[in-house]
N, C-alpha and C positions, 0 to 999 in steps of 0.2 A: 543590461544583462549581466548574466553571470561569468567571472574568470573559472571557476571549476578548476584549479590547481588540484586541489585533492575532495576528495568526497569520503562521508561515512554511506557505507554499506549496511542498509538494517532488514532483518530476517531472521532464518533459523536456521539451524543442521538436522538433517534428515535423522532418524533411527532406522537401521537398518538390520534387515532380517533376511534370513535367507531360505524360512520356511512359508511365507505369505508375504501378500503384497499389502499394502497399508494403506488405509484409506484414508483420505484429508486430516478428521477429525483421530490420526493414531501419528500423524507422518511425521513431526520434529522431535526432537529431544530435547534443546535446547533453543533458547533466546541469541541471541549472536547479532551485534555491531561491531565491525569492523571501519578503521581509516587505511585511505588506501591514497598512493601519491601516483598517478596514473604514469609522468613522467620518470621518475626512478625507480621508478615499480614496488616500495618501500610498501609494506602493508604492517600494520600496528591493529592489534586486539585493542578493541573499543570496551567491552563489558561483555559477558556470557550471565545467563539467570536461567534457574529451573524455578518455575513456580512453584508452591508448599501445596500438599496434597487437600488443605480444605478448601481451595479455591478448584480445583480441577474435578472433571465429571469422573474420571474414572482415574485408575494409578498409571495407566500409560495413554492419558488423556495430550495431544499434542501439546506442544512449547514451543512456542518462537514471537519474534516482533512484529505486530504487524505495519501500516503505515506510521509515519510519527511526520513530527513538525520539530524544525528547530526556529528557535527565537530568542536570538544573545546569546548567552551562554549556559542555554537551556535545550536538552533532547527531551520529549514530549512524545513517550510513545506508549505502546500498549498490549499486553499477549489478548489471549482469548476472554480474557475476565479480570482484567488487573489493567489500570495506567500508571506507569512508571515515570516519573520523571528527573531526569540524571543534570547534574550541575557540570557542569565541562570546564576542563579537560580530565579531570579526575573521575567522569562518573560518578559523584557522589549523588546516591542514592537523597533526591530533596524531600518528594511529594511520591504515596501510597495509595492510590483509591482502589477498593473492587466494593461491589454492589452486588446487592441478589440480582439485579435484573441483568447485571453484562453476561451478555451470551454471544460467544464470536464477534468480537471487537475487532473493527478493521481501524480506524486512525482516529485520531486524538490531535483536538488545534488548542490553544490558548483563547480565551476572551482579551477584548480589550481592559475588564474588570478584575482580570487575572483567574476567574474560572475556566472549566473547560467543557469545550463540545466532544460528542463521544459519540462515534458512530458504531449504535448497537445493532449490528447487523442482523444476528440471528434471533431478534425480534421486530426489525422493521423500522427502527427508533432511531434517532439523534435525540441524547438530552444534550441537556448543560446542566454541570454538577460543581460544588465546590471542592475543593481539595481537601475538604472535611471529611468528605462523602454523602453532603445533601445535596439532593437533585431539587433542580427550578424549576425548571422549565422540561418539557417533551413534547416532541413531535413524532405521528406517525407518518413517515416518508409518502406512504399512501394518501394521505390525509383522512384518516378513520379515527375511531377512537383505539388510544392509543394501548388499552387494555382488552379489546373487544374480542382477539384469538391468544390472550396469554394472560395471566391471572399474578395478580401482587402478590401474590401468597407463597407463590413458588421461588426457589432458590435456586433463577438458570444456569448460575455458576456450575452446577450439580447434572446438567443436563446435556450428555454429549452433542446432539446436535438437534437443532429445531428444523432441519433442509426438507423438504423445499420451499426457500425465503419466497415469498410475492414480490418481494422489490432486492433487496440485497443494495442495500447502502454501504459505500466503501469509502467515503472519500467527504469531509465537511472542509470548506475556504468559504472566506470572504470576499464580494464587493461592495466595496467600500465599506461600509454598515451593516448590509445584508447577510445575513447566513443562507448560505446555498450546501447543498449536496449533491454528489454522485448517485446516481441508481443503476447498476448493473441489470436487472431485468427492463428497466424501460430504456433503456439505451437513451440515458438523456443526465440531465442536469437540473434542477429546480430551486428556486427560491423559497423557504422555510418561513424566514423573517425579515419583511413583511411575504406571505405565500403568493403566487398569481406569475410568476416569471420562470420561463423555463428556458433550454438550452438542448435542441436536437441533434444527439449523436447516432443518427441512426446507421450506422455503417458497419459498427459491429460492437460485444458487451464492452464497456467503458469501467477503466479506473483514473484514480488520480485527478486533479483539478488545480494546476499552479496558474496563479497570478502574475502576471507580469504587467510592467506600463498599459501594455493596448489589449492582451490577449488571453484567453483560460486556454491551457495547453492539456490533453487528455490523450491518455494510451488505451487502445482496442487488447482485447487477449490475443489476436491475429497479428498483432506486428504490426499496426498501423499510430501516429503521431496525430492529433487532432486539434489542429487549431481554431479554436472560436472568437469572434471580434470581443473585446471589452464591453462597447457599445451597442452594436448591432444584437449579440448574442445567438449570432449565428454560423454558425462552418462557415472557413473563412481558408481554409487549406489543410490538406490531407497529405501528410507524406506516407509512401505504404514500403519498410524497411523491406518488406521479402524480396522488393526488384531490384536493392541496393546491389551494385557489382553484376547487375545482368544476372542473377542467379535466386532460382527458389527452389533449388533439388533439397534443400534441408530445411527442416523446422528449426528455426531457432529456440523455440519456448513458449511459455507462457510470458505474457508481454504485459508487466506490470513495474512500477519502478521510475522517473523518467525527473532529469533533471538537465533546463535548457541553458546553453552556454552562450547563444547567439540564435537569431529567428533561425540559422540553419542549422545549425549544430547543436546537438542533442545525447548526453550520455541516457542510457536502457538497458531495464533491467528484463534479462529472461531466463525465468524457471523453469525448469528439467520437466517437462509433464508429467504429472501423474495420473493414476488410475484416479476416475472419476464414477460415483452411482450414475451422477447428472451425466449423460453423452451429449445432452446436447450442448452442453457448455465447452464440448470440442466438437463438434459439428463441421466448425471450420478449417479441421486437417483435412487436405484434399486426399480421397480414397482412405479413409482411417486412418490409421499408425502403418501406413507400408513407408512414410518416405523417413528417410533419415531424420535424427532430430540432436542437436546437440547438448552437451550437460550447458546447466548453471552458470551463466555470465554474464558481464557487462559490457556494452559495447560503446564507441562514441560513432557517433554518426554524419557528416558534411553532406547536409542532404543539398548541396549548390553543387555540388560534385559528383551526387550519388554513388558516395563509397564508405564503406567502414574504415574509421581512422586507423580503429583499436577495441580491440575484445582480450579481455582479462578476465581468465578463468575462476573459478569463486570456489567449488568444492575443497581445491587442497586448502585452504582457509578455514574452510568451517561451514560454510554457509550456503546452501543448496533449495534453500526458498528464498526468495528476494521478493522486498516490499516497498521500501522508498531508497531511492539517492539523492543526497542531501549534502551540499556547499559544507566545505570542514571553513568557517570564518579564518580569517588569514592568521589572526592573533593566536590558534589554535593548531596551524598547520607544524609538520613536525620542523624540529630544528635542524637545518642543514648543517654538515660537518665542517 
């Protein structure tokens, strides 16, 4: 398992107004990676990006990161219509892909070929594309054809939202070989390549998908941790963070983000909620929005203990949507004095 000394924080900063409230597809301003030493409480600016207006659907078309992958000394991530990929420790900007078809891009892995899988959410899709920008390979999450509600012609970069997704794919890992995805509407997990194996998270909508030795570890938007066997590929333990400390008078968040230190300890990310068309994608606040809810943070979790270690607030930062937390490699962590 993971030491987790320090972590990159990857997401966006909210744009804020004080005459309307802002809907998913309006709510960032910017891109924002942040490293943070949870220990000395050291935080360092990772990289900020605004994307260039011929990639965005509209001029205050949202901005920010969504999940990413790191792999060496490579961050692997992606806005709505762009995969960026940054050289570390410097952020240099290596690899540039956008595509007519990326529309709501949630996470971006590496191939073992050095291509990339690309979860095009707001079309239903995982391809694999090169860092060219030729696409291989596609899959419909659904297993349809993969053009049958959306047309080659069209440039969805240009199209603020395609909602309501049928599947909403968020999340591409591998076992061993296999390419698997996440699917937020069917509260599961699947196998792509080869297709035929699935993964039931029915417990509440699912992100995320980390690999470890025995386990795929997954976060509910409720506050729940989700452990499924390697093997079995089945729910194998549930932690539900709301009962941590005897206490659910507050909402903590939207529960996306999630990076494991130990089978019991767990840093988590949770977003500030926002106004949704979709209600029922918060269905799960009990009596609506009457219970308290906290801003934007991260928390580490000893769920052998059932207590929060540590919650480290994230707005005065910058960053007010969170999407993945991700191991800063040690060769990378900052230099003590």
């Amino acid at each position: 398992m993971l030491a987790a000394n320090e972590l990159y924080v990857v997401g966006g900063q909210a744009r804020s107004t004080i005459f309307r409230k802002l809907d998913e597809w309006h709510s960032c301003r910017k891109a924002v990676v942040i490293q943070i030493a949870p220990e000395s409480g050291r935080v360092g600016r990772g990289v900020e990006y605004v994307s260039p207006p011929e990639v965005c659907a509209d001029d205050s078309a949202a901005v920010l990161f969504k999940s990413a992958s790191l792999h060496g000394n490579r961050l692997y991530t992606c806005t709505s219509t762009e995969v960026l990929v940054y050289e570390l420790p410097e952020f240099r900007l290596a690899h540039y892909v956008s595509h007519p078809c990326f529309n709501d891009l949630h996470h971006v892995c590496p191939t073992p070929e050095g291509t990339l899988l690309v979860a095009v959410t707001g079309l239903d899709l995982v391809v694999e594309i090169t860092v060219q920008g030729k696409i291989l390979r596609e899959w419909n999450v659904l297993g349809e054809d993969p053009w049958q509600r959306f047309s080659r012609d069209t440039d969805y970069r240009r199209v603020l939202t395609t909602k309501p997704h049928l599947s909403h794919p968020n999340h591409v890992f591998y076992l061993d070989d296999e390419i698997w995805v996440t699917r937020f509407k069917q509260r599961d997990a699947i196998s792509l390549s080869p297709p035929g194996r699935r993964i039931d998270i029915a417990l509440q909508l699912p992100h995320d998908g980390l690999v470890t030795d025995d386990s795929i570890y997954f976060t509910t938007v409720d506050g729940h941790i989700v452990r499924a066997g390697r093997e079995s590929l089945k729910v194998e333990q549930v932690f539900d963070l709301n009962q941590v400390d005897g206490s659910d008078q507050q909402v903590r968040g939207w529960c996306r983000g999630l990076l494991p230190v130990s089978k019991t300890r767990f840093w988590v990310g949770f977003s500030y909620l926002r106004p949704t068309k979709f209600r029922e994608n918060l269905s799960w606040i009990t009596n609506g929005h009457t219970r308290a809810q906290k801003h934007s943070h991260i928390a580490l979790f000893d769920m052998e203990q059932n207590r929060c270690i540590q919650e480290i607030p994230l707005e005065r930062h910058g960053i007010d949507v969170i999407f993945s937390l991700l191991e800063v490699p040690a060769a990378l962590a900052f230099k003590r004095p």
